[in-house]
KOLDOKE-885360 format. One record per residue (C-alpha): x, y, z; residue number from 0; residue in one letter. Coordinates in Angstrom, 3 decimals. Layout:
BEGIN
{gutor {X; Y; Z}; NUM; a}
...
END
This chain:
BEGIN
{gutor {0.000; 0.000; 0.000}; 0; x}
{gutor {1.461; 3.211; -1.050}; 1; x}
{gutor {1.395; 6.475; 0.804}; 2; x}
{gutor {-1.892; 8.238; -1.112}; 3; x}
{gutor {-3.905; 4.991; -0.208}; 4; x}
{gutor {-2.789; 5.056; 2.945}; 5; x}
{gutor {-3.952; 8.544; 3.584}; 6; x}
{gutor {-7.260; 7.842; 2.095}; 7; x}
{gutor {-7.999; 5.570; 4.442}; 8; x}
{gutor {-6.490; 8.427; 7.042}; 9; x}
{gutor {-9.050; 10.835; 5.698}; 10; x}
{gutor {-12.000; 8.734; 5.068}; 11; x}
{gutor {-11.733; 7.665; 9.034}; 12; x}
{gutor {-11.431; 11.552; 10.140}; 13; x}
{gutor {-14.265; 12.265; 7.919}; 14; x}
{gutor {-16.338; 9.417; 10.225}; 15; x}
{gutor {-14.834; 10.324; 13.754}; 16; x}
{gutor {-15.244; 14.183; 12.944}; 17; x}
{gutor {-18.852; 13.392; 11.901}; 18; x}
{gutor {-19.874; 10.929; 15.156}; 19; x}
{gutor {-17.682; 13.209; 17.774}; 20; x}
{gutor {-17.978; 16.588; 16.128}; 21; x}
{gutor {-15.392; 19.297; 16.818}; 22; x}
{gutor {-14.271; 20.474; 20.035}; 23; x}
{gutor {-12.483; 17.790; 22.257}; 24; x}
{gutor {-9.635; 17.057; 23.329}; 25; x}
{gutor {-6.542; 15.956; 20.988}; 26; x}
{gutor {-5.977; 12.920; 23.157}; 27; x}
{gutor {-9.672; 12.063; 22.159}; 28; x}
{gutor {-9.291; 12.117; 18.230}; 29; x}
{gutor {-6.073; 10.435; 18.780}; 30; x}
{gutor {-7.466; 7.130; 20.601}; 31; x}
{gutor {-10.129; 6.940; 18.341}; 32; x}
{gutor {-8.559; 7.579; 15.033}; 33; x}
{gutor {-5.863; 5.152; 16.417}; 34; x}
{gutor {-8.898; 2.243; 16.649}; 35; x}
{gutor {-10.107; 2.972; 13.748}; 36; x}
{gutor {-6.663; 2.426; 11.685}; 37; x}
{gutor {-6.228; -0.574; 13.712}; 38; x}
{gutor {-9.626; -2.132; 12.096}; 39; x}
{gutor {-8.614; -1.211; 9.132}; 40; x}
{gutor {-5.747; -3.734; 9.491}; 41; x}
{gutor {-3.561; -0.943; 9.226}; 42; x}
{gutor {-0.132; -0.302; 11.565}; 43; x}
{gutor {-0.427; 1.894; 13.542}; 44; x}
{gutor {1.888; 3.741; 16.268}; 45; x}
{gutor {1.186; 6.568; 18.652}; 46; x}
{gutor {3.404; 9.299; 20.445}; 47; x}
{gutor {6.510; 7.941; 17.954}; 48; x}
{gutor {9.856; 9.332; 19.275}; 49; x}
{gutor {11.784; 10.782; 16.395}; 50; x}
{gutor {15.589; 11.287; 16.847}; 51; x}
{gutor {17.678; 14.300; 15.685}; 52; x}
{gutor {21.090; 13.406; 14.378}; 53; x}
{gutor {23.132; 15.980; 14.686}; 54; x}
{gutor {26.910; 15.797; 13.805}; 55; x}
{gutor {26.670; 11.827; 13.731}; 56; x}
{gutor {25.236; 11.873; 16.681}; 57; x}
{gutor {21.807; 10.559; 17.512}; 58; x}
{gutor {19.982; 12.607; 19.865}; 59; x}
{gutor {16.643; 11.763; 21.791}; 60; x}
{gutor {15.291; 14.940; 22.510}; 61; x}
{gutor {11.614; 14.678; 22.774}; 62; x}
{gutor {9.726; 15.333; 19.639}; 63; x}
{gutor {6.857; 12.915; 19.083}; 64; x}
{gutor {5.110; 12.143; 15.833}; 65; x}
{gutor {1.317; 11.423; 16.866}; 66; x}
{gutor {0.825; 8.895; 14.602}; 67; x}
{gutor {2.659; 7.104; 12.587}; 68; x}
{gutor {0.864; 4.584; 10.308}; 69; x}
{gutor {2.479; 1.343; 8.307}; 70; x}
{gutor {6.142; 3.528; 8.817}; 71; x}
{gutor {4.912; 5.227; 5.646}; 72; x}
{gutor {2.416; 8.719; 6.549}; 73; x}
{gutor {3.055; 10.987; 10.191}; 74; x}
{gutor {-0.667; 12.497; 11.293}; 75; x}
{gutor {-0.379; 15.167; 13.805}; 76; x}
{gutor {-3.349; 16.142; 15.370}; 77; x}
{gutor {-4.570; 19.584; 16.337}; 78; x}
{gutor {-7.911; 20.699; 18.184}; 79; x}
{gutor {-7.220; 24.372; 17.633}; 80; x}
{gutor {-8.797; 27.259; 16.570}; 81; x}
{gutor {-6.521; 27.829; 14.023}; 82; x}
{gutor {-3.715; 26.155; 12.322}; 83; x}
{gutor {-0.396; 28.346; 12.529}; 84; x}
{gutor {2.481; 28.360; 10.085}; 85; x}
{gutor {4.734; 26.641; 13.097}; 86; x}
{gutor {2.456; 23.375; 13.025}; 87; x}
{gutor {3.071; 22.952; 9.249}; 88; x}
{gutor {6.411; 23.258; 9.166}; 89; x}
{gutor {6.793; 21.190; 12.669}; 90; x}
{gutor {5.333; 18.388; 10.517}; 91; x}
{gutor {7.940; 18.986; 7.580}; 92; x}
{gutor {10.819; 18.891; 10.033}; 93; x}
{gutor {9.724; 15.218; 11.064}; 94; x}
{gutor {8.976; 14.256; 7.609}; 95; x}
{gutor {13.213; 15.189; 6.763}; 96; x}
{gutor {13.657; 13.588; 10.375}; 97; x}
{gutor {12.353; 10.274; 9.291}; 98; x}
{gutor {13.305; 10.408; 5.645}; 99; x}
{gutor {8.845; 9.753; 5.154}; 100; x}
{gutor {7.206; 11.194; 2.497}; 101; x}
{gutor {3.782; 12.008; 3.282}; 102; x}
{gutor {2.275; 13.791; 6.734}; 103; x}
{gutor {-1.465; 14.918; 7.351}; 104; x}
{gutor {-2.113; 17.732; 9.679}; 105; x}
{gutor {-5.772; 17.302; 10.744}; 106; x}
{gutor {-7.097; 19.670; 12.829}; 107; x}
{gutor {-10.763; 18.276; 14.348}; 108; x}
{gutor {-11.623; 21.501; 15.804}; 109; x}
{gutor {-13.332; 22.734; 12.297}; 110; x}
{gutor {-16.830; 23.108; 11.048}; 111; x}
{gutor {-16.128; 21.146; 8.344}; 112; x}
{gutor {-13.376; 18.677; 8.807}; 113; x}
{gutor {-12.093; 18.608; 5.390}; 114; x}
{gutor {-11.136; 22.464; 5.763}; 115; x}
{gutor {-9.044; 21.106; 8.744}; 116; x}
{gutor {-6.793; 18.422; 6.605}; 117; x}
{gutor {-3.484; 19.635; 5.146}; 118; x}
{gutor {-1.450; 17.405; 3.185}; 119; x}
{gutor {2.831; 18.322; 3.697}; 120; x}
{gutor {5.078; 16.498; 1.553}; 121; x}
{gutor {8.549; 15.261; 1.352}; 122; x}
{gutor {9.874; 14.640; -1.881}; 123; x}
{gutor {6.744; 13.118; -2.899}; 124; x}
END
């Protein structure tokens, strides 16, 4: 399964959670959820990732966690914010060239509409 698919199935799910939950809660909440729902999908699935900086051949673990990381492939970082800032987008691009991955989906459930609140980053896609 390539990356696109994979974030269909990404989107499609948000669309579903967004739609039952509405916006609003908690990040921790869409995360759990949107974390069962991959796993029925028979997709893997990670949460809170740890992604190293190397820095001068030297690998340091300084904190930064992906929310999700699904079949090692796409990075989804969540947001339940009133509005996505320039600083989220590019935090997601950093861990995309952290990770050497391709593909990342900022979704932000706190939206009206929840496709207004998915942005697709890329990384040499």
């Amino acid at each position: 399964m390539n990356e696109n698919e994979i974030a269909e199935i990404i989107v499609n799910n948000s669309f579903k959670i967004h739609k039952s939950l509405g916006p609003g809660l908690l990040e921790s909440v869409y995360e759990e959820v949107l974390f069962y729902e991959l796993l029925k999908n028979n997709l893997k699935c990670e949460r809170q990732v740890g992604i190293s900086v190397i820095y001068e051949n030297i690998k340091m673990d300084i904190g930064f966690r992906a929310d999700l990381r699904v079949e090692n492939k796409v990075i989804i970082e969540l947001k339940s914010v009133e509005n996505i800032m320039p600083v989220h987008k590019k935090q997601l691009l950093t861990y995309l060239k952290l990770t050497g991955l391709k593909l990342g989906l900022l979704i932000n459930f706190n939206v009206e509409l929840i496709k207004n609140g998915i942005t697709r980053i890329v990384n040499n896609l």
